[in-house]
KELO-865484 format. One record per residue: residue number from 0; z, x, y of N, C-alpha, C in turn. Coordinates in pm, whole numbers, m for minus. Example, Ala and Ser with C-alpha at 12.3 -4.5 7.8 and 13.67 -1.06 7.14 Angstrom:
   resi      n_Z      n_X      n_Y     ca_Z     ca_X     ca_Y      c_Z      c_X      c_Y
      0      780     1319     m569      780     1230     m450      780     1320     m330
      1      708     1285     m225      714     1367     m106      787     1290        3
This chain:
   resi      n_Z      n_X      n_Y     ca_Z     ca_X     ca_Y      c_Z      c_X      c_Y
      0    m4595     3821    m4365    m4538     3908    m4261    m4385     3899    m4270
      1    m4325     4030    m4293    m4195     4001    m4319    m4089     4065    m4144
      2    m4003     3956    m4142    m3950     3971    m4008    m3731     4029    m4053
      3    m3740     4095    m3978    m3632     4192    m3983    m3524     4138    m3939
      4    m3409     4156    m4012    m3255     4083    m3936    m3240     4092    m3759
      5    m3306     4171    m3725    m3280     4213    m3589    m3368     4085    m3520
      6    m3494     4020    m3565    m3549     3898    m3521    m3496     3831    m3568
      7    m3428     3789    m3703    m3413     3651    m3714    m3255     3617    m3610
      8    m3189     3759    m3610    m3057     3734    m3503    m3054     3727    m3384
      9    m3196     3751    m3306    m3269     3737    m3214    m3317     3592    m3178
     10    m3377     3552    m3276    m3409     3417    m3258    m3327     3297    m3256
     11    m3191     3313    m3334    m3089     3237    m3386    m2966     3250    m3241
     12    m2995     3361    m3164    m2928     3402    m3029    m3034     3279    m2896
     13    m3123     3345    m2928    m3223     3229    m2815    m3228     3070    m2824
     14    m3258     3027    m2965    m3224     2896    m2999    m3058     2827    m2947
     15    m2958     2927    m2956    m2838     2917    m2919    m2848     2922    m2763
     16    m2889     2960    m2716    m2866     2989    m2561    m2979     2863    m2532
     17    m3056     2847    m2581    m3164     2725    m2502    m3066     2599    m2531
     18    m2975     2571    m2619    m2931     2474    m2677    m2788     2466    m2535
     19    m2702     2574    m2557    m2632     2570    m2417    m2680     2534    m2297
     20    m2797     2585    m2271    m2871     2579    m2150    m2886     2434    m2068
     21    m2929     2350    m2206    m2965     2197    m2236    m2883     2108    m2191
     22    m2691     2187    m2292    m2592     2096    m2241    m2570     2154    m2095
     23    m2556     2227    m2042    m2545     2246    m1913    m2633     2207    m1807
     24    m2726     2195    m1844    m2812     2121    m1749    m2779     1993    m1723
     25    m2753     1901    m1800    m2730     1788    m1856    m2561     1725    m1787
     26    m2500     1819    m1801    m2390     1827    m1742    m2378     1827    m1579
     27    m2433     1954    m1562    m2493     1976    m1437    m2553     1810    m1351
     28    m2673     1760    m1388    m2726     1629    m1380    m2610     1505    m1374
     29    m2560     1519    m1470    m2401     1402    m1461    m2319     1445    m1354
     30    m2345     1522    m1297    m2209     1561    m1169    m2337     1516    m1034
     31    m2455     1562    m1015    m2520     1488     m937    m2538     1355     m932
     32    m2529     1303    m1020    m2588     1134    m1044    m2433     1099    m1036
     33    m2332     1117    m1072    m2244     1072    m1007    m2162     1064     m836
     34    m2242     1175     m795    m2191     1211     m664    m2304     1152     m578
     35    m2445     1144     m632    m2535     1102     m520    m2606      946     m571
     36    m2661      988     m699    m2707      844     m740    m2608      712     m778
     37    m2547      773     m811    m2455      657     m856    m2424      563     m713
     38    m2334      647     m631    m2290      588     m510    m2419      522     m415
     39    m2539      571     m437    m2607      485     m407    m2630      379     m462
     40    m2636      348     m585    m2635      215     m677    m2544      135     m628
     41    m2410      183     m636    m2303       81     m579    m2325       35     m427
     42    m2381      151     m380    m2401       99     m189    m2567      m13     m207
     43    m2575      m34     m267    m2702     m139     m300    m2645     m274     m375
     44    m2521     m244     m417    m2516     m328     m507    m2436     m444     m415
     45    m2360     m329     m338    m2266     m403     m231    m2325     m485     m169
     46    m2445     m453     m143    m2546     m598      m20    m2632     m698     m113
     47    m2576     m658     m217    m2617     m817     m303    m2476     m962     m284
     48    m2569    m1107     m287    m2476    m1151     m253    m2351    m1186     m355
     49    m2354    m1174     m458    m2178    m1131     m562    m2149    m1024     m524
     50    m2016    m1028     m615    m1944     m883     m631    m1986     m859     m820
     51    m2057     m944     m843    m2059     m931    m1038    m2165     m816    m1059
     52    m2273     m734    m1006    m2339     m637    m1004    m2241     m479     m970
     53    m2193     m541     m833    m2104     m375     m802    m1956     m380     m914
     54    m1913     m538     m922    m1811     m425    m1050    m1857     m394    m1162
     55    m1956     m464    m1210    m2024     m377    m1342    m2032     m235    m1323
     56    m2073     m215    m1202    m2131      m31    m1165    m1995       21    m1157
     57    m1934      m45    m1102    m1731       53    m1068    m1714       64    m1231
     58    m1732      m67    m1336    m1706      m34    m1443    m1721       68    m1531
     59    m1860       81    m1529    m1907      158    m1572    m1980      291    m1550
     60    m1884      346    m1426    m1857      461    m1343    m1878      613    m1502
     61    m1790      571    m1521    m1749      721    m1575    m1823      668    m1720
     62    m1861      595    m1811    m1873      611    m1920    m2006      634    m1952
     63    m2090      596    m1779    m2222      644    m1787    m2199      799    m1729
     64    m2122      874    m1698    m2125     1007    m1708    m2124     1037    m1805
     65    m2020     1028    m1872    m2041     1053    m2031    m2152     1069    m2109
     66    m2185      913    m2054    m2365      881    m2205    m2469     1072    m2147
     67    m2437     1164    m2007    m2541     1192    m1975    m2513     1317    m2083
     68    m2360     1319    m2071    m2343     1460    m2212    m2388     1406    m2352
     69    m2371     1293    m2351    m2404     1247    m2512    m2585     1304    m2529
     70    m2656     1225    m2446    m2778     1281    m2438    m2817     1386    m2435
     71    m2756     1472    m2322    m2776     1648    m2362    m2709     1741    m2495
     72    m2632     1684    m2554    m2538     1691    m2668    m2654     1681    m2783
     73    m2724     1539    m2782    m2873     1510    m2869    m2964     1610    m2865
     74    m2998     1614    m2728    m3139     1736    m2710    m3113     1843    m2781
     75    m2976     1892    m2682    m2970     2009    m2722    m2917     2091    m2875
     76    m2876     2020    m2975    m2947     2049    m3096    m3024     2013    m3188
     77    m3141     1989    m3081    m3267     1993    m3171    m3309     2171    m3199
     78    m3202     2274    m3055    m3222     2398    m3075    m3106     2474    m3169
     79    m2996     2406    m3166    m2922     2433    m3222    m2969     2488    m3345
     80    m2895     2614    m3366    m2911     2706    m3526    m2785     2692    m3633
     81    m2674     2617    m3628    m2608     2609    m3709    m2610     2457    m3785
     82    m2699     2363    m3725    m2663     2234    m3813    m2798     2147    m3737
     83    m2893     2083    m3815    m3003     2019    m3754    m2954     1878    m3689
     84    m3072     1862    m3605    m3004     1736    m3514    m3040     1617    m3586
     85    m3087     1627    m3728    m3080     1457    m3762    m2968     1457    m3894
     86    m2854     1577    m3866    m2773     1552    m3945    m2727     1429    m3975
     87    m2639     1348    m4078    m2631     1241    m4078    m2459     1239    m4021
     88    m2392     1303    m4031    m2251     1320    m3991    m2262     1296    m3804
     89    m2422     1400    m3768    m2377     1428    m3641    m2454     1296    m3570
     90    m2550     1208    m3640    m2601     1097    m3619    m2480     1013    m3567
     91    m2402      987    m3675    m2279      865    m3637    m2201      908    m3546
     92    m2178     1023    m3582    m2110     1051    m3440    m2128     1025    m3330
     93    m2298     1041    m3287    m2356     1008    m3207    m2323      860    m3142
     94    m2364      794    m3223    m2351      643    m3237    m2211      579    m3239
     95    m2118      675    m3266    m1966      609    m3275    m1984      611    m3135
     96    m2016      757    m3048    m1972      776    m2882    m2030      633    m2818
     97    m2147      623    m2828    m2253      507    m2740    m2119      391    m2742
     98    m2090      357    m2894    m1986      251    m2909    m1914      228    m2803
     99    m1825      386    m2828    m1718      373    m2738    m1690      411    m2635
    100    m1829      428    m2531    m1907      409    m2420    m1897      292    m2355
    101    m1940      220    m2411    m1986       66    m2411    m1859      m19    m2421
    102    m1739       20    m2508    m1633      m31    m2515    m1541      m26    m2387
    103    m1530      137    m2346    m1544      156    m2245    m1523      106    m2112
    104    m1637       95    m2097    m1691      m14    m1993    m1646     m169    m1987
    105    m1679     m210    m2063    m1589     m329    m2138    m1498     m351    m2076
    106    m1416     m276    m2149    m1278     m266    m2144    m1201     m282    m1936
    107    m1313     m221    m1882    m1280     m174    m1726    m1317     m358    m1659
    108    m1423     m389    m1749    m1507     m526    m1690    m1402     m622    m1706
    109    m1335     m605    m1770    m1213     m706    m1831    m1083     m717    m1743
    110    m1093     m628    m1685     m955     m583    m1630     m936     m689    m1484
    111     m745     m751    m1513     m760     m836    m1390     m769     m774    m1256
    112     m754     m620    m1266     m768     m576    m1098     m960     m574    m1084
    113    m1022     m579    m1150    m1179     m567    m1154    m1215     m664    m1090
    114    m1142     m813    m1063    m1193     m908     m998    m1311     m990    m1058
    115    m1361     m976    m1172    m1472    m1066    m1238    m1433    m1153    m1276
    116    m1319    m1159    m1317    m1245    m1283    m1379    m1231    m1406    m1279
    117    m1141    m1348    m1166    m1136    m1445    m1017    m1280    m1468     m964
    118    m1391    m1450     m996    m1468    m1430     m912    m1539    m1568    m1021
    119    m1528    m1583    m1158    m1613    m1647    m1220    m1477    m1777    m1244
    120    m1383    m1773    m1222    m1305    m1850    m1198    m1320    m1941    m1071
    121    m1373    m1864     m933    m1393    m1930     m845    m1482    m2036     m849
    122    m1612    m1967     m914    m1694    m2060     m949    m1695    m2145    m1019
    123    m1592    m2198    m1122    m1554    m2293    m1226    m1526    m2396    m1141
    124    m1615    m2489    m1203    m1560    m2653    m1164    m1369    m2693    m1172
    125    m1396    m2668    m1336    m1188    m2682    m1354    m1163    m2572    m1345
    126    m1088    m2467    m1237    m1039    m2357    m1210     m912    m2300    m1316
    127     m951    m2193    m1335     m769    m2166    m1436     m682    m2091    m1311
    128     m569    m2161    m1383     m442    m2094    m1277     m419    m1937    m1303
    129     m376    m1870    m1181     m371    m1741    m1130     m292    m1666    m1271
    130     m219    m1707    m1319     m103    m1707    m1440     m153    m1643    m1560
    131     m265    m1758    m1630     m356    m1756    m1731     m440    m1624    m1713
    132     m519    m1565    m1596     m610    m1473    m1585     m562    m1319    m1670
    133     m425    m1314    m1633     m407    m1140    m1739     m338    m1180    m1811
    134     m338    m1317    m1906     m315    m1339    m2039     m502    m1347    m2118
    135     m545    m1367    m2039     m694    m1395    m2083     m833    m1265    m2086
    136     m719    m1172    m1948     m818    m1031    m1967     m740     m953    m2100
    137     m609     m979    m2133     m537     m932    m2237     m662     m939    m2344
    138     m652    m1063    m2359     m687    m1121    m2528     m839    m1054    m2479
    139     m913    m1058    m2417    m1030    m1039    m2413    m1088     m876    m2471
    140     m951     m838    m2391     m975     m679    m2402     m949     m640    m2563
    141     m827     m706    m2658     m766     m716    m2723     m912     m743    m2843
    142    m1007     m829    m2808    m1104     m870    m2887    m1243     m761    m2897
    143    m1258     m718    m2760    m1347     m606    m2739    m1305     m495    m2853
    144    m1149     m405    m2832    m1141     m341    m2875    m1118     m340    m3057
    145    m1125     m465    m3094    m1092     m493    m3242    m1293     m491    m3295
    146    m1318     m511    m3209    m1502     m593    m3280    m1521     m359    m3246
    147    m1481     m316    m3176    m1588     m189    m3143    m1495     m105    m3230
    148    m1362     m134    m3339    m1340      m58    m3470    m1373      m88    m3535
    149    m1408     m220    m3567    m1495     m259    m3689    m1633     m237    m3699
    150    m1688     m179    m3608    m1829     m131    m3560    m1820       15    m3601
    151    m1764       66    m3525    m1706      221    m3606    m1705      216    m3762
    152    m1618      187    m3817    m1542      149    m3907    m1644      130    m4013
    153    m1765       75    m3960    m1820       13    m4045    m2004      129    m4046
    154    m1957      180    m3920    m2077      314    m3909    m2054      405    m4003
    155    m1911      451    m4072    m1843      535    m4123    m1870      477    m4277
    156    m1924      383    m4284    m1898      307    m4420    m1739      252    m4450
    157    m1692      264    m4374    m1542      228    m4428    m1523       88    m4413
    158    m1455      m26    m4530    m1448     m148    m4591    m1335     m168    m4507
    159    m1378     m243    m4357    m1316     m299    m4282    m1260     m423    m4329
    160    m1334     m503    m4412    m1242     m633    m4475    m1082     m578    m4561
    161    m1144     m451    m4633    m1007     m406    m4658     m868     m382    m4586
    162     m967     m352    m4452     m814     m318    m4373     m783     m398    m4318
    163     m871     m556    m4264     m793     m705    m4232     m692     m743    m4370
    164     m721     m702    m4487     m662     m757    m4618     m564     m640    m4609
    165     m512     m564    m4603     m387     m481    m4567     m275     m546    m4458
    166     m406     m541    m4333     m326     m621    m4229     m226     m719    m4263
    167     m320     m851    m4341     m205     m959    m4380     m137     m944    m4481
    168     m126     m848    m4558      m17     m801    m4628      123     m767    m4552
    169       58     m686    m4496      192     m607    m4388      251     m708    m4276
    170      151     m822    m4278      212     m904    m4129      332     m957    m4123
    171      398    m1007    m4268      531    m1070    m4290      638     m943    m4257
    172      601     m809    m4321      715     m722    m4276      705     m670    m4142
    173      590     m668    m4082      528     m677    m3906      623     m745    m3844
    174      613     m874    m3873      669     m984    m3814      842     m940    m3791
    175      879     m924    m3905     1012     m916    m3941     1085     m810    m3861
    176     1011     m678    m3833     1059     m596    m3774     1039     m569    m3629
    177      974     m674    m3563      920     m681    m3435      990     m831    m3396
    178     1078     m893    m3444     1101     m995    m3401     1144     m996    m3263
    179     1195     m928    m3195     1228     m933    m3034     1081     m931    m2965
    180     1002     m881    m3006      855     m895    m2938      784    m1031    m2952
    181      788    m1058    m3074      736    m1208    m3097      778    m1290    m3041
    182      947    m1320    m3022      993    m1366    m2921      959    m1331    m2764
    183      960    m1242    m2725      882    m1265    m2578      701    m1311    m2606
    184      653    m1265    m2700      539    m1312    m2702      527    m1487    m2699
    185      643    m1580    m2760      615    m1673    m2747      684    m1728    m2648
    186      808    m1622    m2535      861    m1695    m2450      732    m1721    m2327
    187      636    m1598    m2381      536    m1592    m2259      440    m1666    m2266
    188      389    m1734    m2395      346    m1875    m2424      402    m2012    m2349
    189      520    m2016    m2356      621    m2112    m2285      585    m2112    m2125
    190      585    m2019    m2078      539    m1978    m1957      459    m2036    m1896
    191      298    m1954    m1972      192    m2004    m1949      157    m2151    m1964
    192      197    m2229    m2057      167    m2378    m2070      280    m2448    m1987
    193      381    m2388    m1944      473    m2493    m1893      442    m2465    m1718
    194      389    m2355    m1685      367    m2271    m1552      500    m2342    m1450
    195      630    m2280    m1498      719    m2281    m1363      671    m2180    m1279
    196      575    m2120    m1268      567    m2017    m1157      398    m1976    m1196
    197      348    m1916    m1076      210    m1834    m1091      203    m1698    m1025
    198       94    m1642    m1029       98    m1487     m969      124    m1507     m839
    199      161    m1454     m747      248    m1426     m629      343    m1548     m548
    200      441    m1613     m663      498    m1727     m628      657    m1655     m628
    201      721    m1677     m493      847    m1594     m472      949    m1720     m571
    202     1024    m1653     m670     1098    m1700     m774     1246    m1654     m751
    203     1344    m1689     m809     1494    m1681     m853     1538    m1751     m992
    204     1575    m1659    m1018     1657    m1653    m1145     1812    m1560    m1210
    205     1924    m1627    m1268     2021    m1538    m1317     1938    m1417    m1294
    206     1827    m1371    m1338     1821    m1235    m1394     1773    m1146    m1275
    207     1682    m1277    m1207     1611    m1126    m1069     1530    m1232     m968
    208     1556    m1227     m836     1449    m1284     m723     1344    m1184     m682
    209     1225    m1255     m680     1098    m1169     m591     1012    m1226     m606
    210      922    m1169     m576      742    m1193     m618      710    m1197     m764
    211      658    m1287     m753      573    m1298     m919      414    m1174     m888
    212      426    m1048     m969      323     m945     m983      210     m955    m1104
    213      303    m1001    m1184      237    m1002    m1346      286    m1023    m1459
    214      216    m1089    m1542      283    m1134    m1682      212    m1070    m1738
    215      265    m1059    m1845      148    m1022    m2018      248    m1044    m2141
    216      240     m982    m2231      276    m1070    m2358      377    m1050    m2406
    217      466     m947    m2311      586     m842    m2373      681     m937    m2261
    218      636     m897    m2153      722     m953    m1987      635     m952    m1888
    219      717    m1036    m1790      726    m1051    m1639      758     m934    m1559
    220      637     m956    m1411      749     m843    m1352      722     m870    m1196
    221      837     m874    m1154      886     m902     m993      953     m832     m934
    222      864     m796     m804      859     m704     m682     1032     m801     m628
    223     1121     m721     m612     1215     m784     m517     1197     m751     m388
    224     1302     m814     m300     1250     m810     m147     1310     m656     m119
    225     1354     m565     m192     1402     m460     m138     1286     m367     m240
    226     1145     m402     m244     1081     m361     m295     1069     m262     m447
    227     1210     m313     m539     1199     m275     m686     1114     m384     m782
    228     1051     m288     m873      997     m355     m910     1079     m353    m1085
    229     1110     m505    m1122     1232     m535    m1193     1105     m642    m1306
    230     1088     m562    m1429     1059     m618    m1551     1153     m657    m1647
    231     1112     m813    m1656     1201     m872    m1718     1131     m956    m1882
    232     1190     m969    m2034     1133     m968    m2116     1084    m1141    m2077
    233      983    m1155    m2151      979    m1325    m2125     1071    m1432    m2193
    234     1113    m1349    m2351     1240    m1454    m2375     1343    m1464    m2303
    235     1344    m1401    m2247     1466    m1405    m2189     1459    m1523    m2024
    236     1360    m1474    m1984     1281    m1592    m1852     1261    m1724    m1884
    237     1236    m1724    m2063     1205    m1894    m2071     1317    m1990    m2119
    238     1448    m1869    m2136     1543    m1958    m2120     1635    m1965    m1993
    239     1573    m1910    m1933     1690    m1938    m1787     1615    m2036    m1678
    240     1750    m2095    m1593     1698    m2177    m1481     1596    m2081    m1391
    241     1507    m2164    m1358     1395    m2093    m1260     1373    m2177    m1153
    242     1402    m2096    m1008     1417    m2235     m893     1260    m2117     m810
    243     1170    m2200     m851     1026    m2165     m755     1033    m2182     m604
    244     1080    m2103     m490     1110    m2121     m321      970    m2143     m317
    245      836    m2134     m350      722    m2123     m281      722    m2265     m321
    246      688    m2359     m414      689    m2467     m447      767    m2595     m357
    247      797    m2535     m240      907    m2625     m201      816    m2700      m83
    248      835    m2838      m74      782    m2891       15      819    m2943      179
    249      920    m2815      180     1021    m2850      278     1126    m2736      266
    250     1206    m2682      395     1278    m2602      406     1376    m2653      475
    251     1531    m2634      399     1672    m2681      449     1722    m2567      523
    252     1773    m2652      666     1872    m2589      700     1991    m2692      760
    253     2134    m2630      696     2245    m2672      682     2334    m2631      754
    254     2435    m2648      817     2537    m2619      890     2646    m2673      978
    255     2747    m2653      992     2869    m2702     1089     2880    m2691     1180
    256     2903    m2734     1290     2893    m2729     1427     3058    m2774     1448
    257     3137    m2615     1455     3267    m2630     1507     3333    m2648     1629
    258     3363    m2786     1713     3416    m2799     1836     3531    m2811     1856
    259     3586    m2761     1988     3695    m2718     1999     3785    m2852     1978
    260     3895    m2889     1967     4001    m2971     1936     4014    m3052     2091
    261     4029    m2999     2208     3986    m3059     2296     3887    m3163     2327
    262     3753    m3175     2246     3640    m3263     2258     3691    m3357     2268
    263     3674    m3467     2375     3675    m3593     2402     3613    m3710     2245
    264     3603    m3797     2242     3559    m3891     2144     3433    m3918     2261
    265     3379    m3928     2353     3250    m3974     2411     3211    m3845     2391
    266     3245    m3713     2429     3155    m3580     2425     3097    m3561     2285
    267     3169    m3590     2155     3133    m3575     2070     2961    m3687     2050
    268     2995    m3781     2100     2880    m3903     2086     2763    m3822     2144
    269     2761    m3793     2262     2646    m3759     2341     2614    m3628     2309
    270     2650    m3550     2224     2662    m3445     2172     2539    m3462     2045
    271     2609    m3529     1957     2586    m3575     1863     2423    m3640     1840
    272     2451    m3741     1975     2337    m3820     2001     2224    m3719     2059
    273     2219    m3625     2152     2105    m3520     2169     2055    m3446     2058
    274     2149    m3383     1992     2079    m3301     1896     2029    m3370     1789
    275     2043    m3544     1754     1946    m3562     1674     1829    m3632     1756
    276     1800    m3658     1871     1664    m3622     1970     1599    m3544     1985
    277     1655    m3443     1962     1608    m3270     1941     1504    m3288     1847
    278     1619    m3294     1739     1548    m3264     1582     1490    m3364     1577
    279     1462    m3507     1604     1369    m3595     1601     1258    m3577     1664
    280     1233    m3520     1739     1101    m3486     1840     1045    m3398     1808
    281     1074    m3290     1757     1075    m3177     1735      972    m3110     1616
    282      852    m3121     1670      685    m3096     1571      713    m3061     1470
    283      807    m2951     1482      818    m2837     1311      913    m2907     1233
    284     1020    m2985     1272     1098    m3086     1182     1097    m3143     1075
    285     1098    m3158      996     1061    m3293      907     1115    m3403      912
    286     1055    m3504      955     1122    m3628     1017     1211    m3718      958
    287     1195    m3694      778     1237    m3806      704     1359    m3770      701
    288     1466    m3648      695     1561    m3605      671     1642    m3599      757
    289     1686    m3633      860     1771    m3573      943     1923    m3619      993
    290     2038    m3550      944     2180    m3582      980     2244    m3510     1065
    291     2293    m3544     1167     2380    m3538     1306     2537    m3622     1297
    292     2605    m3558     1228     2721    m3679     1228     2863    m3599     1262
    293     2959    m3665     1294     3097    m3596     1288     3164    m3625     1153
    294     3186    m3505     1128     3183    m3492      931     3313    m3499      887
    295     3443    m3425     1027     3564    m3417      918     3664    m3366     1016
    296     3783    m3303     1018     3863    m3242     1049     3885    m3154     1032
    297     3891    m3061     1071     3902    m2941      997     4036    m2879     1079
    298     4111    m2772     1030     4222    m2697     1087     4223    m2626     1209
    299     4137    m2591     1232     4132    m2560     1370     4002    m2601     1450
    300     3902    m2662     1413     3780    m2745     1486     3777    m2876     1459
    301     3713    m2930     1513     3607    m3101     1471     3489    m3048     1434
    302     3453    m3088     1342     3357    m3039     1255     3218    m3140     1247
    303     3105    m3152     1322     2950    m3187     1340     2877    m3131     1213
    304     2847    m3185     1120     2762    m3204     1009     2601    m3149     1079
    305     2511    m3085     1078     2404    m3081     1149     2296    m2998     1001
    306     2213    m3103      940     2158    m3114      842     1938    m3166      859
    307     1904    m3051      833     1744    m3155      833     1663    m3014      769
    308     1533    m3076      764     1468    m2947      697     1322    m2917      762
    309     1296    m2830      789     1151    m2754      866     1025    m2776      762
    310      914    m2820      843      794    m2870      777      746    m2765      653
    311      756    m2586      741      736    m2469      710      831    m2452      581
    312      754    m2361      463      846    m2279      367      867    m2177      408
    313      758    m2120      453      749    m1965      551      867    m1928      578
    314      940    m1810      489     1060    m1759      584     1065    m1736      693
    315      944    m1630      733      955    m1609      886      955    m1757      960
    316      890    m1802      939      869    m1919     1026      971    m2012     1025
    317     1059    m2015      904     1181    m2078      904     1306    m2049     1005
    318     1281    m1895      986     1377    m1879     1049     1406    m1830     1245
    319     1236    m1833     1272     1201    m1836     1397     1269    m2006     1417
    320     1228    m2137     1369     1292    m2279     1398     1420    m2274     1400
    321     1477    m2187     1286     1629    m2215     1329     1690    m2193     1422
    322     1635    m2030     1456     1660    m2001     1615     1627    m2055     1726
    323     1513    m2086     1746     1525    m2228     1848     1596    m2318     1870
    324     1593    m2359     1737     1713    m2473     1746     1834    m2460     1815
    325     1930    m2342     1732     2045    m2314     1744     2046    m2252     1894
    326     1922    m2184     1946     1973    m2236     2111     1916    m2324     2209
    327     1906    m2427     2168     1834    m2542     2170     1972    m2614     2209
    328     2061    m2616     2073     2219    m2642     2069     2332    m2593     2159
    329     2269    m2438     2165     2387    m2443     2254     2333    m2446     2433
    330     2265    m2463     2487     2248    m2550     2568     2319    m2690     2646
    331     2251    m2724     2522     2295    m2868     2513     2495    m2870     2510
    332     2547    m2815     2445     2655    m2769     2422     2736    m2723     2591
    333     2645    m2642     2647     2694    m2604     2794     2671    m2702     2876
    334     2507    m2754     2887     2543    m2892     2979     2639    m2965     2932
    335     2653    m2995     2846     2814    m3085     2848     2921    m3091     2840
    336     2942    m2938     2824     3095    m2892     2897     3162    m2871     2769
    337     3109    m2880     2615     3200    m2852     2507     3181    m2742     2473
    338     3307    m2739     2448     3322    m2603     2340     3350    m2553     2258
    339     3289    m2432     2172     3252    m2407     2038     3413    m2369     1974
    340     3484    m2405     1868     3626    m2343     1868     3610    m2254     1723
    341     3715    m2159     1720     3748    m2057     1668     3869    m2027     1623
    342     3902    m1995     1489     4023    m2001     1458     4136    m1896     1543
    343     4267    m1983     1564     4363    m1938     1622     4506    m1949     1565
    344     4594    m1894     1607     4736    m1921     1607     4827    m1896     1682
    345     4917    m2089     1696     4949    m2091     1790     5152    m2038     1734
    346     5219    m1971     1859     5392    m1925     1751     5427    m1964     1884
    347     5557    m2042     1841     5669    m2102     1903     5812    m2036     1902
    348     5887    m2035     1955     6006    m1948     1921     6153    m2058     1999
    349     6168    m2105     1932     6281    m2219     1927     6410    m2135     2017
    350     6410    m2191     2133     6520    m2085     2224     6666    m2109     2162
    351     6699    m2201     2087     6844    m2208     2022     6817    m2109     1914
    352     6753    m2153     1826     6827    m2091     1704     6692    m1981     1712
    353     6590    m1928     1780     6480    m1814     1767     6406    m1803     1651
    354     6396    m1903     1595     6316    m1952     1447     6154    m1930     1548
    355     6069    m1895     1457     5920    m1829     1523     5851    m1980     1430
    356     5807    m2076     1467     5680    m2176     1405     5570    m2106     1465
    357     5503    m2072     1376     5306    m2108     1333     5266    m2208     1305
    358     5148    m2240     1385     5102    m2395     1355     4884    m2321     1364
    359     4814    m2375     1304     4686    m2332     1358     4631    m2385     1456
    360     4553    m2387     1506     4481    m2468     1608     4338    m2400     1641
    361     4324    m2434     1773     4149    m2400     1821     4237    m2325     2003
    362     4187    m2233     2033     4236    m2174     2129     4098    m2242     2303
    363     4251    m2324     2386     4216    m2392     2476     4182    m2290     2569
């Protein structure tokens, strides 16, 4: 039975349209299962007692949308009229996607905002420091994505040992021309094993104060208090002084207590002698430290040394104590009748000869 161009272009039109039909359906299905099934998976996953089930599912959000085109992509040319579906080109192809599906996902599971890392960290007997975690989702990710080209690579037939044996050919002139990177790569080594600092530890340095946000293998980078966020290379961090404020086991506060030139020698005593009763009694204090002394002379005051440090690092909280204190002080200061002095100048005018002397003083 012989069949006429008008059927076989007929048939080669229908096979084509069932084959569209397929991916669209399919498509279609991936926009439901993401909008209804999926979010139910995760709202199930949530009342399990980890979080290691629901971030797998956050992970692997979108790459299982994907797999649903890959699948309708399969079906649908088994109708396909221009190329059969057990081509061998369109096979690997196939199989490269699943890969890098799966890599994918991976790749999301790895990630330090994903929280799997902290979460299986928590559970570790010897815990790793906050520091180590996105040097470790780095390399991890870094390893995922090297094993799923050589998987490729190697679907393709292509002699992946060849291209590690290229690699170390090229690594000496690599090296050579990347040397500012290698250098932060190993200032950020320095880092990590020496840990002057961890993730959200408020730092100072020549180069920048703030929050510690994140390291990785290039640089650092810290939120300042005027909320810029200031990346800095790591060679350059592992040679400068680094003074860690969170690390501190104790908070100084320092200052002069200027009295007027008038102060008696007993006012100064009883003066003297309260405010280190104050600061001796005084819960938020730290007890081991504390100086109350008359320190010096100064040009226009007597000068009270008033030295100790707050239990708290807490800025806020530091600086709520100081304020107490300081009117705590002056109080104490009014019951006893002294007073605070301020620079002055005193001019004389010599009635013979009208010569003007300046002398400084503290204004009575």
């Amino acid at each position: 039975m012989a069949f006429s161009m008008a059927d076989i272009d007929y048939e080669m039109l229908k096979n084509l349209g069932i084959s569209i039909g397929i991916l669209a359906v399919f498509i279609l299905f991936r926009n439901l299962f993401t909008k209804y099934v999926f979010q139910l998976i995760v709202k199930l996953a949530r009342k399990t007692p980890t979080e290691f089930l629901t971030q797998i599912c956050l992970s692997f959000e979108r790459p299982l949308g994907w797999a649903f085109i890959i699948v309708g992509l399969y079906l649908a040319m088994d109708y396909f009229p221009f190329m059969e579906q057990q081509n061998a080109l369109f096979i690997k192809f196939l199989r490269s996607m699943i890969i890098v599906l799966i890599t994918w996902g991976l790749f999301n599971l790895s990630s330090p905002s994903s929280g799997i890392l902290i979460s299986v960290n928590e559970k570790m007997s010897n815990k790793i420091d906050l520091i180590l975690l996105p040097f470790i989702s780095r390399t991890i990710r870094v390893i995922i994505i090297a094993i799923s080209i050589s998987i490729i690579g190697q679907e393709f037939n292509y002699d992946v040992n060849g291209l590690v044996a290229g690699l170390g050919l090229g690594g000496l002139a690599f090296a050579l021309a990347a040397k500012e990177a290698v250098g932060n790569l190993i200032g950020g080594v320095v880092i990590v094993t020496e840990k002057p600092f961890s993730i959200g530890d408020w730092i100072k340095t020549p180069s920048v104060e703030g929050i510690v946000e994140d390291i990785n293998f290039r640089s650092t980078k810290v939120r300042t208090f005027s909320q810029a966020l200031v990346t800095v290379p790591n060679a350059t961090l592992a040679n400068e002084a680094i003074t860690n404020w969170s690390r501190m086991g104790k908070r100084k506060i320092d200052f002069h207590l200027r009295l007027n030139y008038k102060t008696t020698k007993e006012d100064i005593q009883r003066v003297v002698s309260r405010i280190r009763q104050l600061l001796g009694t005084h819960e938020e204090i730290h007890p081991d430290t504390i100086m109350v002394a008359f320190d010096h002379y100064n040009e226009s005051s007597l000068d009270v040394l008033v030295y100790f440090f707050t239990n708290t690092t807490v800025w806020a909280e530091h600086v709520r104590i100081k304020h107490e204190i300081n009117l705590e002080i002056m109080g104490i200061l009014e019951q006893e009748g002294v007073e605070v002095a301020f620079p002055s100048r005193n001019i004389y005018v010599s009635p013979q000869t009208n010569e003007v002397f300046q002398t400084m003083g503290s204004i009575d």
